[in-house]
PyMOL commands that place a pseudoatom at each C-alpha (Angstrom):
pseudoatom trace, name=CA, resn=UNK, resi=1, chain=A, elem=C, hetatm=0, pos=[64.858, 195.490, 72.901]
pseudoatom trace, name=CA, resn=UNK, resi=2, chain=A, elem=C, hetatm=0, pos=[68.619, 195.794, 72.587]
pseudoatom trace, name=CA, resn=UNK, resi=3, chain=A, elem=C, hetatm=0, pos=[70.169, 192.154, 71.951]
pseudoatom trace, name=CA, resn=UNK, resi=4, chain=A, elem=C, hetatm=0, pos=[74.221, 192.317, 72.714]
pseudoatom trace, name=CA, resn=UNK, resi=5, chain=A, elem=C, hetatm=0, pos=[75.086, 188.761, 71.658]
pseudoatom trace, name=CA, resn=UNK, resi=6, chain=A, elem=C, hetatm=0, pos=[79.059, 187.554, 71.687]
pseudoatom trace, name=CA, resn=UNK, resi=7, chain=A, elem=C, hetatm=0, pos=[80.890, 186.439, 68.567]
pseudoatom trace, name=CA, resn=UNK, resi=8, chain=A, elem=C, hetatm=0, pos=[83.338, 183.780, 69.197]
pseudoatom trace, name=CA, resn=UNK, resi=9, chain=A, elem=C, hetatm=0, pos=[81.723, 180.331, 69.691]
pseudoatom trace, name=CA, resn=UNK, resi=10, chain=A, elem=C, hetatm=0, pos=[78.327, 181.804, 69.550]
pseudoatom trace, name=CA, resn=UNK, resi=11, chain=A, elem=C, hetatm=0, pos=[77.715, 183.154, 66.436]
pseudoatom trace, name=CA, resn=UNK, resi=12, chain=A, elem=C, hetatm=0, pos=[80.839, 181.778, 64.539]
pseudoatom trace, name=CA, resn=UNK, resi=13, chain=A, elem=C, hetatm=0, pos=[83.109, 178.599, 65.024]
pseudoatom trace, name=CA, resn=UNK, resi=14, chain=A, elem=C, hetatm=0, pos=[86.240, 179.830, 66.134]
pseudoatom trace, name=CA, resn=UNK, resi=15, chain=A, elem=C, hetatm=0, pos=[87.727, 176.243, 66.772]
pseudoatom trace, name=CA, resn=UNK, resi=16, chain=A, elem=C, hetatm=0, pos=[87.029, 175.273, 62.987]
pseudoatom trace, name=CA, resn=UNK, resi=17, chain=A, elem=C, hetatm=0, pos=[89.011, 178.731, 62.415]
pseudoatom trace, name=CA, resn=UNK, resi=18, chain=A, elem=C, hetatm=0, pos=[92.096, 178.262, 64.282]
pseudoatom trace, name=CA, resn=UNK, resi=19, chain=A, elem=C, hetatm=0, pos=[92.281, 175.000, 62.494]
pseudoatom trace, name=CA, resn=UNK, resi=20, chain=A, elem=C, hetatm=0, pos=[92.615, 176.505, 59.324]
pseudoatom trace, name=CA, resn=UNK, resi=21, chain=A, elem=C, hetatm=0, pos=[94.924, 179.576, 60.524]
pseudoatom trace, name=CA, resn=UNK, resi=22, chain=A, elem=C, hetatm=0, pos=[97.056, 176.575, 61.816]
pseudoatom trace, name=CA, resn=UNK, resi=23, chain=A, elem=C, hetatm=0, pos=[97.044, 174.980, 58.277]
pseudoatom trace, name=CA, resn=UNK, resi=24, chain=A, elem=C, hetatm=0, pos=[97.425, 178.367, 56.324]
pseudoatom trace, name=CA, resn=UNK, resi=25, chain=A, elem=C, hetatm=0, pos=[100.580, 179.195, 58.380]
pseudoatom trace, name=CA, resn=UNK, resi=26, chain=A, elem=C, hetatm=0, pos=[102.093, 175.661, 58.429]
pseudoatom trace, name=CA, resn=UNK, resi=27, chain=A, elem=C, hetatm=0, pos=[101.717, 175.762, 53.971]
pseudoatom trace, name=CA, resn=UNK, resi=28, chain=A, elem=C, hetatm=0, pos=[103.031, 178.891, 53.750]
pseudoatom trace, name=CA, resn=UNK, resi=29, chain=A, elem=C, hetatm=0, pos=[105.914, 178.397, 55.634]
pseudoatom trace, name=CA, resn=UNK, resi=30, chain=A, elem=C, hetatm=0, pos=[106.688, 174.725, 54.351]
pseudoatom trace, name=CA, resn=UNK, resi=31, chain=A, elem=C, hetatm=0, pos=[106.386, 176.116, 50.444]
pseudoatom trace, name=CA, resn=UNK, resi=32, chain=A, elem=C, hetatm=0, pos=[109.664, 178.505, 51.754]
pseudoatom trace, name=CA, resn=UNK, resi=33, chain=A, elem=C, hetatm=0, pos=[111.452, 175.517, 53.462]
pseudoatom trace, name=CA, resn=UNK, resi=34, chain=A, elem=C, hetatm=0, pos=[111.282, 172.157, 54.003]
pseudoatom trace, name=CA, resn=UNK, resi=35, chain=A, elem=C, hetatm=0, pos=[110.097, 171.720, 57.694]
pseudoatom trace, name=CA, resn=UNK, resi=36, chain=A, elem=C, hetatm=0, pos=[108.133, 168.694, 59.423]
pseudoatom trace, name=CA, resn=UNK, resi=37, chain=A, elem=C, hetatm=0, pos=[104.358, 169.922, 58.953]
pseudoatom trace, name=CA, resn=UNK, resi=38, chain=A, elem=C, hetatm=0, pos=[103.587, 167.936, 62.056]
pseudoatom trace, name=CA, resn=UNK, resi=39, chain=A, elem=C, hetatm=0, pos=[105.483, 169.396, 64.218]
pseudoatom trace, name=CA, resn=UNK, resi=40, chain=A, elem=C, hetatm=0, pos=[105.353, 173.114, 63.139]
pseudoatom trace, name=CA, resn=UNK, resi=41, chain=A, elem=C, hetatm=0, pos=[101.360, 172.405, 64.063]
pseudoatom trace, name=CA, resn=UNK, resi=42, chain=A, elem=C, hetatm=0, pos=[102.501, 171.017, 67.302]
pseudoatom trace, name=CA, resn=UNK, resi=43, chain=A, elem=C, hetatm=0, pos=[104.590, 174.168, 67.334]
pseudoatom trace, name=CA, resn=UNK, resi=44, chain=A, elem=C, hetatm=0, pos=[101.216, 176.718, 66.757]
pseudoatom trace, name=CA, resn=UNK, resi=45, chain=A, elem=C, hetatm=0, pos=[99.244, 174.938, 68.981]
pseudoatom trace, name=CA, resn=UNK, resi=46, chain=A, elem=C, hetatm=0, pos=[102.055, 175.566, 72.043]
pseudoatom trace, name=CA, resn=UNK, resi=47, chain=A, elem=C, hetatm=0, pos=[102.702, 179.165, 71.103]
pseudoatom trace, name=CA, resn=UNK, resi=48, chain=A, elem=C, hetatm=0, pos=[99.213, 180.389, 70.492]
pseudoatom trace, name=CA, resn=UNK, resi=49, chain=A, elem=C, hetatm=0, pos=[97.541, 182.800, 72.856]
pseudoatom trace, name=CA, resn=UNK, resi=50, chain=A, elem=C, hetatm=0, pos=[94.462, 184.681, 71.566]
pseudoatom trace, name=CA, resn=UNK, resi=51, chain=A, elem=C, hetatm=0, pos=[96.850, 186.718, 68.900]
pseudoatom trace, name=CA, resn=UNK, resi=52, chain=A, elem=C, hetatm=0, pos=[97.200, 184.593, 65.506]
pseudoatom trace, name=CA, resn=UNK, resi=53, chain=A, elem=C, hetatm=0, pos=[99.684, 187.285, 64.274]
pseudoatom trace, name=CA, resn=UNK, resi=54, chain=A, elem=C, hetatm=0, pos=[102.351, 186.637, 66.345]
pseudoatom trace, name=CA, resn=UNK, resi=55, chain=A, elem=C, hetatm=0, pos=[103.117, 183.234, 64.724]
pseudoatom trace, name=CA, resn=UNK, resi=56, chain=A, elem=C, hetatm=0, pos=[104.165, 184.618, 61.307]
pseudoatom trace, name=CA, resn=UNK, resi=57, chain=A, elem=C, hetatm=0, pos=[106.325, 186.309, 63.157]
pseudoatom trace, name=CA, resn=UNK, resi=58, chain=A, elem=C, hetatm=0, pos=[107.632, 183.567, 65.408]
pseudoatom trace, name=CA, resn=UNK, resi=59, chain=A, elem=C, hetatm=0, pos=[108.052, 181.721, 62.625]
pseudoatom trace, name=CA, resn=UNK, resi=60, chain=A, elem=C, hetatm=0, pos=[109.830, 183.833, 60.089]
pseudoatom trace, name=CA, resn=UNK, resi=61, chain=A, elem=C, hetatm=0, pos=[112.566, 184.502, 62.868]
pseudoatom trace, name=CA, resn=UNK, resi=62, chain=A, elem=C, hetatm=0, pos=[113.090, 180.964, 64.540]
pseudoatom trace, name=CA, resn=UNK, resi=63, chain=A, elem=C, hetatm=0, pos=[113.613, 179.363, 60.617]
pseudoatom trace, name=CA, resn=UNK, resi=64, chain=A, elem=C, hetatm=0, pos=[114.642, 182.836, 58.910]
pseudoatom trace, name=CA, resn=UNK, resi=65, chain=A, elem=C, hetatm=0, pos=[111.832, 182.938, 56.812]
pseudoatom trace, name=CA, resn=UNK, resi=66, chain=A, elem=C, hetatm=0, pos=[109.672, 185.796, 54.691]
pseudoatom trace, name=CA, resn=UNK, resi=67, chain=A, elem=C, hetatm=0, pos=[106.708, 186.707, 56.874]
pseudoatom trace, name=CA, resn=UNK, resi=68, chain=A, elem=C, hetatm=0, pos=[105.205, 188.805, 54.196]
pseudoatom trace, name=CA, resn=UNK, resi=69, chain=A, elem=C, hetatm=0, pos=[103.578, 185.606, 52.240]
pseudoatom trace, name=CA, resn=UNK, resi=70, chain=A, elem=C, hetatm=0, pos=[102.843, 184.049, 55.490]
pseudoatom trace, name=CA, resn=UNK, resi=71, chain=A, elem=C, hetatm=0, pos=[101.049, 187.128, 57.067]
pseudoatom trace, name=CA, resn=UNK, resi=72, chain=A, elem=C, hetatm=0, pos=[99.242, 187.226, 53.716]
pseudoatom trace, name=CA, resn=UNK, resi=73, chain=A, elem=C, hetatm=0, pos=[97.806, 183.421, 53.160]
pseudoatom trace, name=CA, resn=UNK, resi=74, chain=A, elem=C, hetatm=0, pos=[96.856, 183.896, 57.137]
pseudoatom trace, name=CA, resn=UNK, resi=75, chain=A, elem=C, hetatm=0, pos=[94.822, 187.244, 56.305]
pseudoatom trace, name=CA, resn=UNK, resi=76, chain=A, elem=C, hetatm=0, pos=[93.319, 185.364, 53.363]
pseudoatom trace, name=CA, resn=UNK, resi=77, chain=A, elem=C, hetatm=0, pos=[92.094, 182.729, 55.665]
pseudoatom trace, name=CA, resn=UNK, resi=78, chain=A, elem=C, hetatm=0, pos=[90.745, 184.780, 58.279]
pseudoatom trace, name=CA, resn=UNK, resi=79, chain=A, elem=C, hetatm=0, pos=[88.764, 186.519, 55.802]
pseudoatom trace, name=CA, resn=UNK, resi=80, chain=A, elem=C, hetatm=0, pos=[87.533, 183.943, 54.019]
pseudoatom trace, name=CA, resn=UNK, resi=81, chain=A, elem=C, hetatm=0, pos=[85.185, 182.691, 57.367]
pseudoatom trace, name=CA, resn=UNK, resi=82, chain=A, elem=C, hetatm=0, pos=[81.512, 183.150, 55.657]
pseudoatom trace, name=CA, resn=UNK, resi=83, chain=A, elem=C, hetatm=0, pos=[81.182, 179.548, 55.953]
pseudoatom trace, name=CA, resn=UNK, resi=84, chain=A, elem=C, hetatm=0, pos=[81.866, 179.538, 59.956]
pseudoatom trace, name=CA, resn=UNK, resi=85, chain=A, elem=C, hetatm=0, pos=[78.990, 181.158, 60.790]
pseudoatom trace, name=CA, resn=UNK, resi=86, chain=A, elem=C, hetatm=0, pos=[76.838, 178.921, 62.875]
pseudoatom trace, name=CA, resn=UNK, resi=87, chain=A, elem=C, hetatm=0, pos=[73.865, 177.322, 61.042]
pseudoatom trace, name=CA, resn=UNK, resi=88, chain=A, elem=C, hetatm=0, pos=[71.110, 178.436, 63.433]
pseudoatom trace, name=CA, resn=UNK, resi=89, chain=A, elem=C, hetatm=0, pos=[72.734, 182.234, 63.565]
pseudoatom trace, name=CA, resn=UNK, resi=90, chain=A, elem=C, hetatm=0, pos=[71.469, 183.685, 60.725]
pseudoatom trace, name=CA, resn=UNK, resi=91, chain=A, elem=C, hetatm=0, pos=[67.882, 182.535, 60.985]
pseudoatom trace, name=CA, resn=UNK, resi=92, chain=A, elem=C, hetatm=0, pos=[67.592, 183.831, 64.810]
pseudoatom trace, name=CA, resn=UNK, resi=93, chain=A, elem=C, hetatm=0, pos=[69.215, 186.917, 63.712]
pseudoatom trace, name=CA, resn=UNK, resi=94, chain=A, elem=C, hetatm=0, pos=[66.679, 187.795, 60.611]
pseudoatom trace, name=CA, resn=UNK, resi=95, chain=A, elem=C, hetatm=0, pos=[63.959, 186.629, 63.030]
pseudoatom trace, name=CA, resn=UNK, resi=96, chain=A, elem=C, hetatm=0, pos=[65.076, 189.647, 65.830]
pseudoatom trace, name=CA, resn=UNK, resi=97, chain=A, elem=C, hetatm=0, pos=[65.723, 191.921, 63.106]
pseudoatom trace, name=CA, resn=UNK, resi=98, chain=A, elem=C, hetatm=0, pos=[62.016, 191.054, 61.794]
pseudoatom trace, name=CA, resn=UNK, resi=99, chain=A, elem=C, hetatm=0, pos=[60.317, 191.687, 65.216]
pseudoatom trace, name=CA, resn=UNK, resi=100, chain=A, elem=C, hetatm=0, pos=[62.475, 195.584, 65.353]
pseudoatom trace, name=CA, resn=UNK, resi=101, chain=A, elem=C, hetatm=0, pos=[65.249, 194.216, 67.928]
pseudoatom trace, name=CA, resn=UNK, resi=102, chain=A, elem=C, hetatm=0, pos=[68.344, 196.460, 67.826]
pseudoatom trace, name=CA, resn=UNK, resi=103, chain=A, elem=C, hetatm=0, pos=[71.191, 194.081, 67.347]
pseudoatom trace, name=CA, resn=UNK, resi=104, chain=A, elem=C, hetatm=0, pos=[74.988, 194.662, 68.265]
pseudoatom trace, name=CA, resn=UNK, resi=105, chain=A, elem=C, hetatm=0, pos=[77.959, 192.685, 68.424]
pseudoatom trace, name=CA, resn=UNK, resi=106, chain=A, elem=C, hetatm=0, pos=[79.844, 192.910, 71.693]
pseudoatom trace, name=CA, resn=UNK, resi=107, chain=A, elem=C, hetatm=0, pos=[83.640, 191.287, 71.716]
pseudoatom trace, name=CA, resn=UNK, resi=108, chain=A, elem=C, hetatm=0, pos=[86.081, 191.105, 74.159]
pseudoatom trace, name=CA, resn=UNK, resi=109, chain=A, elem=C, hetatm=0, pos=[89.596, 190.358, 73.099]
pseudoatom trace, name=CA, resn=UNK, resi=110, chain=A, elem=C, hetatm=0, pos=[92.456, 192.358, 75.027]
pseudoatom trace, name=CA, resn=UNK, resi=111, chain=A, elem=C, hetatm=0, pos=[95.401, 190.986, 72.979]
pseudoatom trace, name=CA, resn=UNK, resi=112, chain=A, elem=C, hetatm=0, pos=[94.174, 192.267, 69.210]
pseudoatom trace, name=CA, resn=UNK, resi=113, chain=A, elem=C, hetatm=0, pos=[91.543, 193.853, 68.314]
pseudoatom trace, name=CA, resn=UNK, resi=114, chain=A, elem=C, hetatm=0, pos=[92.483, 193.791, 64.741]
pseudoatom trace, name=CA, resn=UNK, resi=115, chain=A, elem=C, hetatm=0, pos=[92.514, 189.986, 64.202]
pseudoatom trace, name=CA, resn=UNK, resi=116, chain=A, elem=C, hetatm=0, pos=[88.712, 190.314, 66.064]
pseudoatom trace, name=CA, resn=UNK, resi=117, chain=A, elem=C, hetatm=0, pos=[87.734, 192.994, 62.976]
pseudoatom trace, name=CA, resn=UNK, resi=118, chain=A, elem=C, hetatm=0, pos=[89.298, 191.018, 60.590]
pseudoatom trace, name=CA, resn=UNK, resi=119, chain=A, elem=C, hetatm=0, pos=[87.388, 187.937, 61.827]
pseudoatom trace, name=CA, resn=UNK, resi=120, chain=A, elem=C, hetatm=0, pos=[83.865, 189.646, 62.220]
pseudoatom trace, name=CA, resn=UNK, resi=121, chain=A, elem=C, hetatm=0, pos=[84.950, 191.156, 58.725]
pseudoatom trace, name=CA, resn=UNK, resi=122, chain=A, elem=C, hetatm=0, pos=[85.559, 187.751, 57.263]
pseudoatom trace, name=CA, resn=UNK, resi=123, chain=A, elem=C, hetatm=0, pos=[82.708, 186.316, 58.159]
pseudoatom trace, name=CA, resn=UNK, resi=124, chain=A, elem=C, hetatm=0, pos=[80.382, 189.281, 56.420]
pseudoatom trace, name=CA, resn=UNK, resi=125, chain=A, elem=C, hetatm=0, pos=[77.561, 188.737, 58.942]
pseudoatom trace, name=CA, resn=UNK, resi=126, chain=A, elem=C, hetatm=0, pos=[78.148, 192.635, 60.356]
pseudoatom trace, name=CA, resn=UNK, resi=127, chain=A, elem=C, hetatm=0, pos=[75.254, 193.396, 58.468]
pseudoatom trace, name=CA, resn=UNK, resi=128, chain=A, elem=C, hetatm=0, pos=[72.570, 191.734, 60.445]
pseudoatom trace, name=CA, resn=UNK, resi=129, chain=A, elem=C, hetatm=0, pos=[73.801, 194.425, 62.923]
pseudoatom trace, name=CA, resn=UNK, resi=130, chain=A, elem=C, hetatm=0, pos=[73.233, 198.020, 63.973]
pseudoatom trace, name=CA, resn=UNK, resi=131, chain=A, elem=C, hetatm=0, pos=[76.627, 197.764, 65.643]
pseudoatom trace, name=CA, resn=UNK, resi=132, chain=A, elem=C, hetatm=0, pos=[79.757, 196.032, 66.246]
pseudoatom trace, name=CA, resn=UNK, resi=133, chain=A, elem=C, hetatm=0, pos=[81.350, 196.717, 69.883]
pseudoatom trace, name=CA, resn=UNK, resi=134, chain=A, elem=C, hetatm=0, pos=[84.824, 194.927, 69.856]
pseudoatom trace, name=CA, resn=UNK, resi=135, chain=A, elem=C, hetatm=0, pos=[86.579, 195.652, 73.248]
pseudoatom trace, name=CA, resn=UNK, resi=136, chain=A, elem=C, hetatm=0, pos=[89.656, 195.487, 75.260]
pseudoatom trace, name=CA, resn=UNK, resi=137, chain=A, elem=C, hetatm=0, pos=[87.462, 196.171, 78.373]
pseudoatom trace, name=CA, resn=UNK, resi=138, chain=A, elem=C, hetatm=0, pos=[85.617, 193.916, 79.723]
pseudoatom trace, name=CA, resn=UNK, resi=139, chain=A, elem=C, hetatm=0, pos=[81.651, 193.385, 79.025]
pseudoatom trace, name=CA, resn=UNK, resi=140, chain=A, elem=C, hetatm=0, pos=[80.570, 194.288, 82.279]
pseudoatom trace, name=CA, resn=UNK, resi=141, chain=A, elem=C, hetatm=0, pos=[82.229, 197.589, 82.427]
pseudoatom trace, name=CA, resn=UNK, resi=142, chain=A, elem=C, hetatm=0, pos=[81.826, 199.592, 79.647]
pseudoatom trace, name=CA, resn=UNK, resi=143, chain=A, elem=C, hetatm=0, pos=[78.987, 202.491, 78.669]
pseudoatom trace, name=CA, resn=UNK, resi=144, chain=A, elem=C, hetatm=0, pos=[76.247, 200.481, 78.262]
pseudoatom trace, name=CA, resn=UNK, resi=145, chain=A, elem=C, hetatm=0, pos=[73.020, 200.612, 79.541]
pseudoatom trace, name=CA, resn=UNK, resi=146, chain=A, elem=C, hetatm=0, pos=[72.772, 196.911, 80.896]
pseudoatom trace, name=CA, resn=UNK, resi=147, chain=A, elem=C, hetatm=0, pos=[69.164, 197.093, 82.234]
pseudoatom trace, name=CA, resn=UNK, resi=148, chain=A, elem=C, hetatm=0, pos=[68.030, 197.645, 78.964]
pseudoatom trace, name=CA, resn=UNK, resi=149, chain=A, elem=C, hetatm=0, pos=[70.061, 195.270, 76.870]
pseudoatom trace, name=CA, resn=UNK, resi=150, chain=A, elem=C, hetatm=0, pos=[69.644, 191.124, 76.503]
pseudoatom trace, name=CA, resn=UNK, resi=151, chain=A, elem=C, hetatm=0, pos=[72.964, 189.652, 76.338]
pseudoatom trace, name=CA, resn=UNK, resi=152, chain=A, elem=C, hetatm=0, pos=[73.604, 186.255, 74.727]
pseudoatom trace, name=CA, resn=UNK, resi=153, chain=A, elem=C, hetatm=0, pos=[77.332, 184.444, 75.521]
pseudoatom trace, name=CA, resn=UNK, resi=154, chain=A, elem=C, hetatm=0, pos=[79.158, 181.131, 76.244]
pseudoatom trace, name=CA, resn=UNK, resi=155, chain=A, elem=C, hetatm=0, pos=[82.271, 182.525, 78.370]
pseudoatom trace, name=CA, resn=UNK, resi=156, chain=A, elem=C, hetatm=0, pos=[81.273, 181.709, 82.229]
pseudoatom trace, name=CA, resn=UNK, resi=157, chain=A, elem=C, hetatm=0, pos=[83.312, 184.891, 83.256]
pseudoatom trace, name=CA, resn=UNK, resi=158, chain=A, elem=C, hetatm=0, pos=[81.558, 187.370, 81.011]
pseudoatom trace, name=CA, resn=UNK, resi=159, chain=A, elem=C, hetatm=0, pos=[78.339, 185.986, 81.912]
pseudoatom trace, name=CA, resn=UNK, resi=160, chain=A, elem=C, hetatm=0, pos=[78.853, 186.526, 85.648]
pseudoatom trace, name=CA, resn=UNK, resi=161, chain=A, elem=C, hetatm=0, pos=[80.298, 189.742, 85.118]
pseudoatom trace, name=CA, resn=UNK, resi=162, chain=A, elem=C, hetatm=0, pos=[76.987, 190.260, 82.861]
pseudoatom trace, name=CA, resn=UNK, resi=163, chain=A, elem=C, hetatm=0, pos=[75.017, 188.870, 85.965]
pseudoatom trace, name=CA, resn=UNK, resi=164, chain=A, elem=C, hetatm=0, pos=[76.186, 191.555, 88.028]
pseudoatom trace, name=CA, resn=UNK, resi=165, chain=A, elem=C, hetatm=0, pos=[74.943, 194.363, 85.950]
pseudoatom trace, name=CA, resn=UNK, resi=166, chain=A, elem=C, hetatm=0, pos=[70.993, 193.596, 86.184]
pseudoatom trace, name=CA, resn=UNK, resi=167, chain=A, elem=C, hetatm=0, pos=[70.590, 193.505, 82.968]
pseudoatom trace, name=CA, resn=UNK, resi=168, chain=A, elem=C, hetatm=0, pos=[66.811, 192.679, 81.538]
pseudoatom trace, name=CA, resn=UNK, resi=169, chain=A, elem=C, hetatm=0, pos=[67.914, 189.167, 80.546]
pseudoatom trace, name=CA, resn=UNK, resi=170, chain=A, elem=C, hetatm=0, pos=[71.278, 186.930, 80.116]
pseudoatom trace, name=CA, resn=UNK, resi=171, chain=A, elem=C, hetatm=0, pos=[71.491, 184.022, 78.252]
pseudoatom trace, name=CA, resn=UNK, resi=172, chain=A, elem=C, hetatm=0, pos=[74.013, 181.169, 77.944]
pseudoatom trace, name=CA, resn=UNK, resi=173, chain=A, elem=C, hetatm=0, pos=[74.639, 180.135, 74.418]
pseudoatom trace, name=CA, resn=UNK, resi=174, chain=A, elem=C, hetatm=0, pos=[76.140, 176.362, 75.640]
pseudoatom trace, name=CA, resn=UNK, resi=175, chain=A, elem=C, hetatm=0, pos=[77.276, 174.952, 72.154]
pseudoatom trace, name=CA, resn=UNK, resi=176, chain=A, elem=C, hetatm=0, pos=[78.674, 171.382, 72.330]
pseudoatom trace, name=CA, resn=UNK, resi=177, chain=A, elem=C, hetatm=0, pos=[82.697, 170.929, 72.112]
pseudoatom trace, name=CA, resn=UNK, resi=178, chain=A, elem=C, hetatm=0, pos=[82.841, 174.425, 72.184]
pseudoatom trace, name=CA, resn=UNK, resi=179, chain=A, elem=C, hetatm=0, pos=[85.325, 176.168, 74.183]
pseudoatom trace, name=CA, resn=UNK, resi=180, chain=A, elem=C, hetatm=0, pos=[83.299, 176.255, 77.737]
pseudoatom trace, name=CA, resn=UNK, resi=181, chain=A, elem=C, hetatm=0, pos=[80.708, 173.893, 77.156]
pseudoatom trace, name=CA, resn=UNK, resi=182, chain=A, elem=C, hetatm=0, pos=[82.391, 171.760, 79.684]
pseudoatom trace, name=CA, resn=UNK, resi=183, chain=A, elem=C, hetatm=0, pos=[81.993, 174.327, 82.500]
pseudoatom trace, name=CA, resn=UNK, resi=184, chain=A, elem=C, hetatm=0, pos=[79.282, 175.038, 84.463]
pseudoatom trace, name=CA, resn=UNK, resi=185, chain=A, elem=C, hetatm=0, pos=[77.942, 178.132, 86.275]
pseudoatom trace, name=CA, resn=UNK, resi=186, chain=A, elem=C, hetatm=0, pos=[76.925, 177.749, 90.262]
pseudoatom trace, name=CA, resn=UNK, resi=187, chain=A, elem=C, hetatm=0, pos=[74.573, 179.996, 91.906]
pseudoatom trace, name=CA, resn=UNK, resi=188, chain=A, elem=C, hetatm=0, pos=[73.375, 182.295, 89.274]
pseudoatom trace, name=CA, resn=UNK, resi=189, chain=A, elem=C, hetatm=0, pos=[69.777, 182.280, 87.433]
pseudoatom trace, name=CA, resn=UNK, resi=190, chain=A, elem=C, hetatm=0, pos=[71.027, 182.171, 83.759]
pseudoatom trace, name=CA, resn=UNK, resi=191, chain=A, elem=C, hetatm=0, pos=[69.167, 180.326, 81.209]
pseudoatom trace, name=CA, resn=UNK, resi=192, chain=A, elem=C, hetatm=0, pos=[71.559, 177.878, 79.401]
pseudoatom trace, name=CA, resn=UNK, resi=193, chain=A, elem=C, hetatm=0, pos=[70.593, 176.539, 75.636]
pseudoatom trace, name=CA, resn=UNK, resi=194, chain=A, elem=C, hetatm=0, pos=[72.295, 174.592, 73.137]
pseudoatom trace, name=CA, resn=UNK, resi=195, chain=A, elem=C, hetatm=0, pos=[71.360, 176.273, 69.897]
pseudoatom trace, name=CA, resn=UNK, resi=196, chain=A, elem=C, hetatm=0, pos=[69.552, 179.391, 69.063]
pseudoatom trace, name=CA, resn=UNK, resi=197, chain=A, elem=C, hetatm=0, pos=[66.640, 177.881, 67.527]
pseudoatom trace, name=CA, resn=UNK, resi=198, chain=A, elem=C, hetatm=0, pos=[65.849, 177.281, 70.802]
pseudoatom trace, name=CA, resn=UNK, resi=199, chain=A, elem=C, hetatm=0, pos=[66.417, 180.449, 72.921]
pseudoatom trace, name=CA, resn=UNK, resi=200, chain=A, elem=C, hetatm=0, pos=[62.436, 181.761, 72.994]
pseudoatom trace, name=CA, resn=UNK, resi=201, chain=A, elem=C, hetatm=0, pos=[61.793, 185.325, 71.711]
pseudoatom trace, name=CA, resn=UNK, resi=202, chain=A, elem=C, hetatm=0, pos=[59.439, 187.672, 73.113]
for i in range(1, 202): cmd.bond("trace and resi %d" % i, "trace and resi %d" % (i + 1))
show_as sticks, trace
zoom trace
């Protein structure tokens, strides 16, 4: 069977993440001026939508700064993310892989698909898969064969896009104080689970 499971917030803790982008950015830029670390954070957290990139750049023009070092502790950071990897991903991954499931990645980020590689990258678990798909389409309308694939995701609007294609199976990954855990999905048959160690495997 062909497993297509998300990234962000399944697989990998993007919230723990943007904390430490935040953190990398705000030392960077306070070792090149003196600036108020608490409100620069207050600062990322305002200005930051889906691309991490453009806040070196933000930054180094608003307080006339070098972006180079900043870019550079960021890319550090990002790729640094082994650690972010869920607990309960790698084990349900190396049991698929043990039972012959084809495995891919599928990503949806429209804004930068580089900081997505870099993140996947960084967090070396690309090799539990026979692909990586990282896309500025959306799921549910690319090339894919959807009644043969099992998809695994937490984002409501991929999953009802998902819904829509027939696929053999669609699962809701529903981690706790993750980005959507707080919403809920009307009128659709998914299967919603907390953890993979519990999603069953045929």
């Amino acid at each position: 069977m062909n497993y297509y499971i998300d990234f962000d917030n399944t697989l990998f803790d993007t919230k723990k993440l943007l904390d430490r982008m935040f953190n990398s950015i705000i030392s960077s830029i306070t070792q090149q001026k003196e600036l108020n670390s608490e409100q620069l954070l207050e600062e990322c957290k305002t200005i930051f939508n889906n691309n991490i990139f453009d806040l070196p750049i933000h930054f180094s023009n608003k307080y006339n700064l070098n972006m180079t070092p900043i870019n550079n502790c960021l890319t550090n950071t990002i790729l640094n993310g082994k650690d972010l990897i869920f607990s309960d991903s790698i084990p349900f991954l190396k049991k698929l892989k043990s039972q012959n499931h084809k495995l891919y990645i599928l990503s949806y980020c429209k804004d930068s698909i580089y900081f997505q590689s870099l993140k996947i990258a960084g967090s070396q678990i690309s090799n539990y898969f026979d692909a990586c798909y990282i896309t500025a389409t959306p799921k549910y309308e690319l090339d894919i064969i959807y009644e043969n694939g099992i998809f695994i995701d937490d984002c409501p609007n991929d999953l009802l896009g998902l819904y829509s294609k027939n696929p053999k199976e669609i699962i809701r990954l529903r981690r706790q104080n993750t980005k959507y855990a707080t919403q809920n999905l009307e009128n659709v048959n998914i299967n919603e689970y907390k953890t993979f160690s519990e999603i069953p495997i045929n």
